[in-house]
C-alpha angles and dihedrals in degrees: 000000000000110000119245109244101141085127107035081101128079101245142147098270119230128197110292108249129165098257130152090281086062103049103053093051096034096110087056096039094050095037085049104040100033121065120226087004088153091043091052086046107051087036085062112055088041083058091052091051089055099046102035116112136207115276096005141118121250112197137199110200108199090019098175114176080353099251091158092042096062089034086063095048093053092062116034107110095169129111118259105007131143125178113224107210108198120180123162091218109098089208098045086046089054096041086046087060088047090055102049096049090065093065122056127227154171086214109090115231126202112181115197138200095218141125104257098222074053103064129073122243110219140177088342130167101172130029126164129194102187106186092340112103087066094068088054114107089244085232087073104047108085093043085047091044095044092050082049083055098041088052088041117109115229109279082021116141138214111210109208130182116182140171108247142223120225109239087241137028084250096055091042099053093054091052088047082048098053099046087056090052088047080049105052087035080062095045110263114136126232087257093053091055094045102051086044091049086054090041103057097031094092102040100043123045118188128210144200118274082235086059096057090030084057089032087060102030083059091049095055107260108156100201127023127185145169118228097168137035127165117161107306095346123106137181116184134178123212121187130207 
């Protein structure tokens, strides 16, 4: 596992997208930058074993190197069912494939180089979004969640994780505090956590909990609930 060190230099920041540099240090940079990261993904796909049915799509939207995906694999035990990977980065798409041909399985996998507002939802009964959503223009949410609802089987979940926003700007400032702290305690300079900050300010835009929780309840989501909370990190399952 290469080390993340894209912003250990001093350098004029650009916009974070998910490049070739990305890629080859993404295990380090999410293990270091994201608290309980191993505990979301293996919940998960425990959640998607639980709630996977018989003849029906599981999709990961934003797959990446394809950790819920193979968390999901690893624990579908149902008749009939392929998970559908979709992620719009060329070279996540390809390192995915290379993953998951390194563990065998009776669960289909296609993996897709789409947009994900692009591609159609059908006959679901899982579909996870793990630290996606965030990256979406808000504009386009609740049209991309409600098409998630709409392809979603009855008692089918959505399993969403999501950088958070504080209620308040007291209450925001402590979570942004913390994961600092949870940063610098896993090696990253002060340097490191503040190009990255500037990085990644104009491409993902965190809300409230209240936001998705109202986001969902107006889509139609019956029961809404929040399994996981670190700082500012959140996983939720809502249930259709």
């Amino acid at each position: 596992m290469s080390k993340d060190n894209i912003y250990a230099s001093q350098q004029a920041v650009k916009d974070f997208t998910f490049d070739e540099r990305v890629v080859e240090v993404f295990p380090d940079m999410i293990q270091r930058s994201v608290p309980g990261y191993a505990t979301i993904v293996s919940t998960m796909g425990k959640l998607a074993g639980q709630y996977a049915q018989n003849n029906s799509n599981l999709y990961d939207l934003g797959s990446s190197l394809g950790a819920v995906t193979l968390s999901m694999r690893r624990n579908i035990d149902k008749q009939n069912c392929q998970i559908i990977a979709v992620d719009n980065s060329a070279a996540m798409v390809e390192r995915c494939k290379l993953h998951l041909e390194g563990f065998r399985s009776d669960v289909p996998v296609t993996v897709e180089l789409a947009d994900i507002n692009e591609i159609e939802i059908n006959n679901a009964s899982v579909v996870a979004l793990n630290f996606t959503l965030q990256f979406i223009p808000q504009p386009q949410r609740f049209a991309l969640l409600e098409k998630v609802y709409q392809g979603l089987k009855p008692g089918g979940v959505l399993l969403l994780s999501e950088k958070v926003k504080g209620e308040n700007t007291l209450v925001d400032d402590l979570l942004i505090d913390l994961h600092h702290d949870f940063k610098r305690a896993n090696g990253y300079s002060e340097l490191e956590i503040s190009q990255k900050r500037s990085a990644i300010e104009n491409v993902m835009r965190p809300e409230t909990l209240n936001a998705h929780f109202e986001r969902l309840s107006d889509i139609g989501f019956q029961h809404t609930q929040v399994w996981y909370q670190c700082f500012n990190f959140c996983s939720m399952i809502a249930i259709k």
